[in-house]
PAVOVEX-15912 format. One record per residue (C-alpha): residue in one letter; x, y, z. Coordinates in Angstrom, 3 decimals, always signed. Layout:
<pts>
<pt><residuo>A</residuo><xx>X</xx><yy>Y</yy><zz>Z</zz></pt>
...
</pts>
This chain:
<pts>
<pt><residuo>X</residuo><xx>+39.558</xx><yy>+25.455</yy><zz>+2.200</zz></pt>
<pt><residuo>X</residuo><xx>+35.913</xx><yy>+24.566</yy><zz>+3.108</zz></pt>
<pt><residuo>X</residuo><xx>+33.801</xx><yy>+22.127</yy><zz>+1.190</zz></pt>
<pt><residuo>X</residuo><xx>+31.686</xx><yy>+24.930</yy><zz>+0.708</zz></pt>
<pt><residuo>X</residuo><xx>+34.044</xx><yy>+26.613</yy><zz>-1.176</zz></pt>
<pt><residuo>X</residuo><xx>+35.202</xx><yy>+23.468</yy><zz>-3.462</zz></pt>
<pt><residuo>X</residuo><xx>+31.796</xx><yy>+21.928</yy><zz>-3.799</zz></pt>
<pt><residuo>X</residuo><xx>+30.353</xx><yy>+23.089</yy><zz>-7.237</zz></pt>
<pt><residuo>X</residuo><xx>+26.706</xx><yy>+24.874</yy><zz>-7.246</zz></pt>
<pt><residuo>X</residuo><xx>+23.521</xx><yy>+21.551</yy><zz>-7.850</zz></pt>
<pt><residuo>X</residuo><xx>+21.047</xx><yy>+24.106</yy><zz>-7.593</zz></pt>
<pt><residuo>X</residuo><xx>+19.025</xx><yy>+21.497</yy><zz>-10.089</zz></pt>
<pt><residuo>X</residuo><xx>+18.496</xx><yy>+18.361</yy><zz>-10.555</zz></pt>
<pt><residuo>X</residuo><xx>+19.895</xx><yy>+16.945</yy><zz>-14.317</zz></pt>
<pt><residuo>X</residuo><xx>+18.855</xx><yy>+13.859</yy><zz>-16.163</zz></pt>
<pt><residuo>X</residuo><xx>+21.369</xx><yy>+10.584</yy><zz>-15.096</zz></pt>
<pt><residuo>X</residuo><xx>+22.735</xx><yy>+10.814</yy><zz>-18.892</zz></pt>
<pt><residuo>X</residuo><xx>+23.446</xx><yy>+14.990</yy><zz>-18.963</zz></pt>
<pt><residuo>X</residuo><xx>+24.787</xx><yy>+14.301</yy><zz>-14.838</zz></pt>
<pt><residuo>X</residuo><xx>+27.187</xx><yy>+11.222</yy><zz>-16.336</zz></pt>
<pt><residuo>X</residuo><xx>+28.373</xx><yy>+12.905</yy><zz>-19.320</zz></pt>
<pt><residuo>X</residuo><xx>+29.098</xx><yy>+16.441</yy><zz>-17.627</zz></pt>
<pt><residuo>X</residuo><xx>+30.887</xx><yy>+14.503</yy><zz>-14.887</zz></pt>
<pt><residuo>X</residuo><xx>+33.203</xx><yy>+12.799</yy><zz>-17.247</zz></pt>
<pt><residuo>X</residuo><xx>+34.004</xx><yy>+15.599</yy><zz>-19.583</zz></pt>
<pt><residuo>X</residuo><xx>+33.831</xx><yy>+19.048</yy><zz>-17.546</zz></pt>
<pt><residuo>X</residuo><xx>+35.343</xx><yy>+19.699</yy><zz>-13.800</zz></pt>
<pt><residuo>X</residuo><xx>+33.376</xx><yy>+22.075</yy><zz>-12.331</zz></pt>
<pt><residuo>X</residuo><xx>+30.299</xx><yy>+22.487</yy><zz>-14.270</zz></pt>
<pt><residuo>X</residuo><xx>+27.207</xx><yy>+23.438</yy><zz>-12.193</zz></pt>
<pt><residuo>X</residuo><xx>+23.710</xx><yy>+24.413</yy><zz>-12.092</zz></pt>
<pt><residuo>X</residuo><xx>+22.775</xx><yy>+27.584</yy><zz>-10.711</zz></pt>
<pt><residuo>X</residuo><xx>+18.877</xx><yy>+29.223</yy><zz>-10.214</zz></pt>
<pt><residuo>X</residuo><xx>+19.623</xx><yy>+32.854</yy><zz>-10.821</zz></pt>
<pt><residuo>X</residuo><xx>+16.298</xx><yy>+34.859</yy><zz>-10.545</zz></pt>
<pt><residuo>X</residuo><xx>+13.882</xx><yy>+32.545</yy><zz>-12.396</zz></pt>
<pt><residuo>X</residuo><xx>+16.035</xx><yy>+31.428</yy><zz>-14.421</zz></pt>
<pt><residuo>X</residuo><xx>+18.001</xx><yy>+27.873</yy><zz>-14.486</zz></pt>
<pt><residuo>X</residuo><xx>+21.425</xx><yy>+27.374</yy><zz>-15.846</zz></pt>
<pt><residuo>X</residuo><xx>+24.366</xx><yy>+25.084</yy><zz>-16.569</zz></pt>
<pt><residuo>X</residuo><xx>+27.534</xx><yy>+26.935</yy><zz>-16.212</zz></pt>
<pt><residuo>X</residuo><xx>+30.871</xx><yy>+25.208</yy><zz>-17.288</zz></pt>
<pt><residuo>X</residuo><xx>+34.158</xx><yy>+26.721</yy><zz>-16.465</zz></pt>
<pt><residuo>X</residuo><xx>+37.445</xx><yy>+26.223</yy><zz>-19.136</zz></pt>
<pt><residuo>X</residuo><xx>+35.177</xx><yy>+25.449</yy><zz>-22.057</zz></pt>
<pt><residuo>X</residuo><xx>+37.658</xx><yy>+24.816</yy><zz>-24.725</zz></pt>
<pt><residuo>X</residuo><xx>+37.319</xx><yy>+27.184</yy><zz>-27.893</zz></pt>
<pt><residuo>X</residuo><xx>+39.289</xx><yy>+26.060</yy><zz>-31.023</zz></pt>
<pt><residuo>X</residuo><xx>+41.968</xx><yy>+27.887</yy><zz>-32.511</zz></pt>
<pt><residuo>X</residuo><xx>+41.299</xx><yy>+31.694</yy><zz>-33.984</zz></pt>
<pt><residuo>X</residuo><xx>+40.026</xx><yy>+32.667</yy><zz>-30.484</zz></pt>
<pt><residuo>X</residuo><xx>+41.943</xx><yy>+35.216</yy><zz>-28.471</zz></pt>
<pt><residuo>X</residuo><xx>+41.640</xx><yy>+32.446</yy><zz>-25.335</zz></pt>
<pt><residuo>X</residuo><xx>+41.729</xx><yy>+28.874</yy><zz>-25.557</zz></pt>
<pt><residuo>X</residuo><xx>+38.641</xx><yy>+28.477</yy><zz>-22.977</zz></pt>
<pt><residuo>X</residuo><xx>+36.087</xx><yy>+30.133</yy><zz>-21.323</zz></pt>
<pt><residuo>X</residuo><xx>+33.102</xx><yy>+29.865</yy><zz>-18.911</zz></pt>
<pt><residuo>X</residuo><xx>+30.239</xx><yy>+28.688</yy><zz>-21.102</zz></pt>
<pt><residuo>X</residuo><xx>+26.713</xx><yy>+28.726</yy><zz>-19.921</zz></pt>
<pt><residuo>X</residuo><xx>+23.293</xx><yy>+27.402</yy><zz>-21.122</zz></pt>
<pt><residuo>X</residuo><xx>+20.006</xx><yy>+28.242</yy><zz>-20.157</zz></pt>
<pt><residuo>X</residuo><xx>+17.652</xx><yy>+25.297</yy><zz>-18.939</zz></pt>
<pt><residuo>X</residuo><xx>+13.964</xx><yy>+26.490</yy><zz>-19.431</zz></pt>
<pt><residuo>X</residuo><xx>+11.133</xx><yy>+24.799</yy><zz>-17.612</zz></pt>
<pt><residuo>X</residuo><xx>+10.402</xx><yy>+21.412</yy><zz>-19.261</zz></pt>
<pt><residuo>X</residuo><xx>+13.797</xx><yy>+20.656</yy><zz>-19.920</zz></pt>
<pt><residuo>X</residuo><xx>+15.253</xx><yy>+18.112</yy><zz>-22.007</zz></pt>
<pt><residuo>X</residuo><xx>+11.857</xx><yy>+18.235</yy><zz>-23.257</zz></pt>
<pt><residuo>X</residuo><xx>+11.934</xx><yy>+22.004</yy><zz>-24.117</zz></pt>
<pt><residuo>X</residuo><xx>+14.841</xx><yy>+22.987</yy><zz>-26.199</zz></pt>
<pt><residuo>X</residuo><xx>+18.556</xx><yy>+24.038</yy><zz>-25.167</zz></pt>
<pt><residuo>X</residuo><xx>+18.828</xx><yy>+27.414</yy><zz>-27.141</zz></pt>
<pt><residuo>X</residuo><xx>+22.155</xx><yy>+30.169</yy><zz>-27.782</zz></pt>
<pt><residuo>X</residuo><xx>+25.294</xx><yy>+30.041</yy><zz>-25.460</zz></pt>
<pt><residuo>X</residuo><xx>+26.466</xx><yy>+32.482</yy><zz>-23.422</zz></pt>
<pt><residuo>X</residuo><xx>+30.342</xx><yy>+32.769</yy><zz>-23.180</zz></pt>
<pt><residuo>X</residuo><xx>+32.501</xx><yy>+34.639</yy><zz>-19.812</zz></pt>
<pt><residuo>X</residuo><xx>+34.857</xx><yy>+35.813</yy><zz>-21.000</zz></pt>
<pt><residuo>X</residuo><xx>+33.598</xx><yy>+37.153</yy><zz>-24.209</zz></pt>
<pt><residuo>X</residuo><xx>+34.910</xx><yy>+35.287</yy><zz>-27.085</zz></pt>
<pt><residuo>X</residuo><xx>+37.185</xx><yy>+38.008</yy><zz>-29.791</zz></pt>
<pt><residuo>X</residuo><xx>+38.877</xx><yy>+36.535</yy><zz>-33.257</zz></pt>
<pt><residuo>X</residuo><xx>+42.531</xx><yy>+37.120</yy><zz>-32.814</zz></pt>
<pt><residuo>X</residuo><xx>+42.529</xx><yy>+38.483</yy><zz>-36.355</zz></pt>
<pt><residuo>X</residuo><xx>+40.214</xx><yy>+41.391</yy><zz>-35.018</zz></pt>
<pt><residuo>X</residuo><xx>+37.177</xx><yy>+40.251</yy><zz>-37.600</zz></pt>
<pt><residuo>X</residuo><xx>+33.838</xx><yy>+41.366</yy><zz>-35.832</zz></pt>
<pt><residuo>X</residuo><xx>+31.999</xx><yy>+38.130</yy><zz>-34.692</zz></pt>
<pt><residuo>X</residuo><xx>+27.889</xx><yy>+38.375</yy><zz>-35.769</zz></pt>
<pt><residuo>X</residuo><xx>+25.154</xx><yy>+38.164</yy><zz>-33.569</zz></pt>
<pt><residuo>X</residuo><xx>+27.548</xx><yy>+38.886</yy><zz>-30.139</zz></pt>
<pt><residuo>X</residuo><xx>+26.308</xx><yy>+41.931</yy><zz>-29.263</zz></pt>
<pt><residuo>X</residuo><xx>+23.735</xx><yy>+41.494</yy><zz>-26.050</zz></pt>
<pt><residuo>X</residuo><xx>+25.067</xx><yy>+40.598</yy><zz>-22.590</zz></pt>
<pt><residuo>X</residuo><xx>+23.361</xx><yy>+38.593</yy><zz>-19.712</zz></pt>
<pt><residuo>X</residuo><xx>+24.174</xx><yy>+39.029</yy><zz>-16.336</zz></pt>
<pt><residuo>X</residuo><xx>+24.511</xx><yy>+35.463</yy><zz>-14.949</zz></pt>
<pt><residuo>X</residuo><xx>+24.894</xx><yy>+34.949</yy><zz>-11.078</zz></pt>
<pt><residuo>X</residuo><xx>+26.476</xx><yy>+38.368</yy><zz>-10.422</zz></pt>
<pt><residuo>X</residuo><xx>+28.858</xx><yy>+38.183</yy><zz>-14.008</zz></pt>
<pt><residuo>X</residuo><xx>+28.452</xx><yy>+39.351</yy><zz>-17.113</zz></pt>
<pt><residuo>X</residuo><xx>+28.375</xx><yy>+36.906</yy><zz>-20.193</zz></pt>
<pt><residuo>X</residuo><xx>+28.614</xx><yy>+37.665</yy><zz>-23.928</zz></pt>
<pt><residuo>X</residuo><xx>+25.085</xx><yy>+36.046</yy><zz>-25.623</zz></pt>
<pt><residuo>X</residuo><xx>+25.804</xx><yy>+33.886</yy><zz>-28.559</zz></pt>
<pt><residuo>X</residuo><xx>+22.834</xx><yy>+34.325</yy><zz>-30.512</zz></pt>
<pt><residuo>X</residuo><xx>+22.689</xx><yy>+30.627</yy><zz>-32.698</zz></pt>
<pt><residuo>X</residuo><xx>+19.680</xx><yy>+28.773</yy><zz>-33.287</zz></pt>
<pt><residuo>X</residuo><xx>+18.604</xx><yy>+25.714</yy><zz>-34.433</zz></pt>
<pt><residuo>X</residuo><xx>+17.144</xx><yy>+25.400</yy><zz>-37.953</zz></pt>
<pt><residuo>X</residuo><xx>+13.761</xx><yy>+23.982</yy><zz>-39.259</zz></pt>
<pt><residuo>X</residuo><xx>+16.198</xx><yy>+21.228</yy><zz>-41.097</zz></pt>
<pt><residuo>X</residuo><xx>+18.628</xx><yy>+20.742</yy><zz>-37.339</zz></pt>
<pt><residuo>X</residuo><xx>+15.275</xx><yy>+21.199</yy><zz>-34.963</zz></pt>
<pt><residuo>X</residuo><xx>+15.215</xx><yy>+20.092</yy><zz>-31.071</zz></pt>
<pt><residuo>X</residuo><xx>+14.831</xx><yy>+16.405</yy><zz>-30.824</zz></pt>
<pt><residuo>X</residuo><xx>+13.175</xx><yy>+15.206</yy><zz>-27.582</zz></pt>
<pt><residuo>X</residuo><xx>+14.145</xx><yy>+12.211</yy><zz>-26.280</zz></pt>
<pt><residuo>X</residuo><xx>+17.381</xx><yy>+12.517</yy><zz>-28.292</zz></pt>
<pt><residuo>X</residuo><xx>+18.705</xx><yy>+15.738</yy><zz>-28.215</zz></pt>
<pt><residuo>X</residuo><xx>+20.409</xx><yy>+16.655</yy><zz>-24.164</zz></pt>
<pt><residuo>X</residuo><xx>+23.216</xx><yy>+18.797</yy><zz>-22.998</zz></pt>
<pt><residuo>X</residuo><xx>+26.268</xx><yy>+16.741</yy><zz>-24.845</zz></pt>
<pt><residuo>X</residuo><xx>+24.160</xx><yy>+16.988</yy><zz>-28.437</zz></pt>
<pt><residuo>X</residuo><xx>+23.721</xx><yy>+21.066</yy><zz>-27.524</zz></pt>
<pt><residuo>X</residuo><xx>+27.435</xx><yy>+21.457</yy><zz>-27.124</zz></pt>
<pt><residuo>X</residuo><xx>+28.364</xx><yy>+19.746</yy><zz>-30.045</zz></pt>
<pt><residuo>X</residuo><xx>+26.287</xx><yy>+21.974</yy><zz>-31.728</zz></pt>
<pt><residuo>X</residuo><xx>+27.966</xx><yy>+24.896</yy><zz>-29.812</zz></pt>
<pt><residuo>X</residuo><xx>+31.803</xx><yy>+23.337</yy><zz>-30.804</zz></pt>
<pt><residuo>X</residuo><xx>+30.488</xx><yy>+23.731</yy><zz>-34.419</zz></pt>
<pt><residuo>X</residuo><xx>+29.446</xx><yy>+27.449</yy><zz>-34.359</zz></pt>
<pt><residuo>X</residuo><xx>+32.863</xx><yy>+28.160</yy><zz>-32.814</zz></pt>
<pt><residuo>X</residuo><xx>+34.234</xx><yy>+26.362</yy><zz>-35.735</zz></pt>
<pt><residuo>X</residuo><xx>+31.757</xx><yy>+27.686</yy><zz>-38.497</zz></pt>
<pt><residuo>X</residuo><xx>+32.863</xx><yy>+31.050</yy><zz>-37.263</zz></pt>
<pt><residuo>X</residuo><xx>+36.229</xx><yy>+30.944</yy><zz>-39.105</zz></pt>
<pt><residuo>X</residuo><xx>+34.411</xx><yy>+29.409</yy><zz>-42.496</zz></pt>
<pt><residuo>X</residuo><xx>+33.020</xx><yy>+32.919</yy><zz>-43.100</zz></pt>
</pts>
């Protein structure tokens, strides 16, 4: 197998402390420019319990400006189901992402949890992300 084929997509360039932390937590994660838009996709995400998989491909769109401009939503490959059939909210719209099709995970920040620059990066966005998968079963 070629390097080509093993090296992982670095279409962009990350900040040191979202390049260390993806490094040391996810194998695999990239960055791909698809169209004009920028992402971080991160193969065998790991969903929590309730899910019909255990992982998926998770990605995140970058928008110009980031970290100073805000992480928003997730986008899950592929599409997340509740094993006990209840319809997940919000789930509905699709995005095509380099050629594959991801389920759009519409979840925002609030007024009271709002975009921190400075603080908030990739790691505090996927926190964020581990707790709507969680929330999800609180319903």
């Amino acid at each position: 197998m070629s390097d080509v084929a093993t090296k992982p997509r670095r279409d962009l360039v990350l900040p040191p402390d979202d390049t260390t932390f993806l490094n040391a937590s996810y194998l695999g994660w990239q960055t791909i420019r698809d169209g004009n838009a920028s992402w971080l996709v991160i193969p065998d995400f790991p969903v929590c319990d309730g899910y019909k998989v255990q992982s998926a491909t998770a990605a995140l769109q970058l928008e110009p400006g980031y970290p100073d401009t805000p992480i928003d939503m997730v986008y899950f490959n592929p599409p997340l189901a509740r094993t006990d059939g209840k319809t997940i909210g919000a789930t509905g719209n699709t995005k095509t992402i380099n050629g594959e099709s991801f389920q759009r995970w519409s979840r925002h920040r609030s007024p009271a949890n709002p975009w921190r620059p400075g603080q908030d990066n990739i790691e505090s966005h996927l926190l964020l992300v581990r707790h709507w998968l969680e929330r999800e079963f609180a319903k």
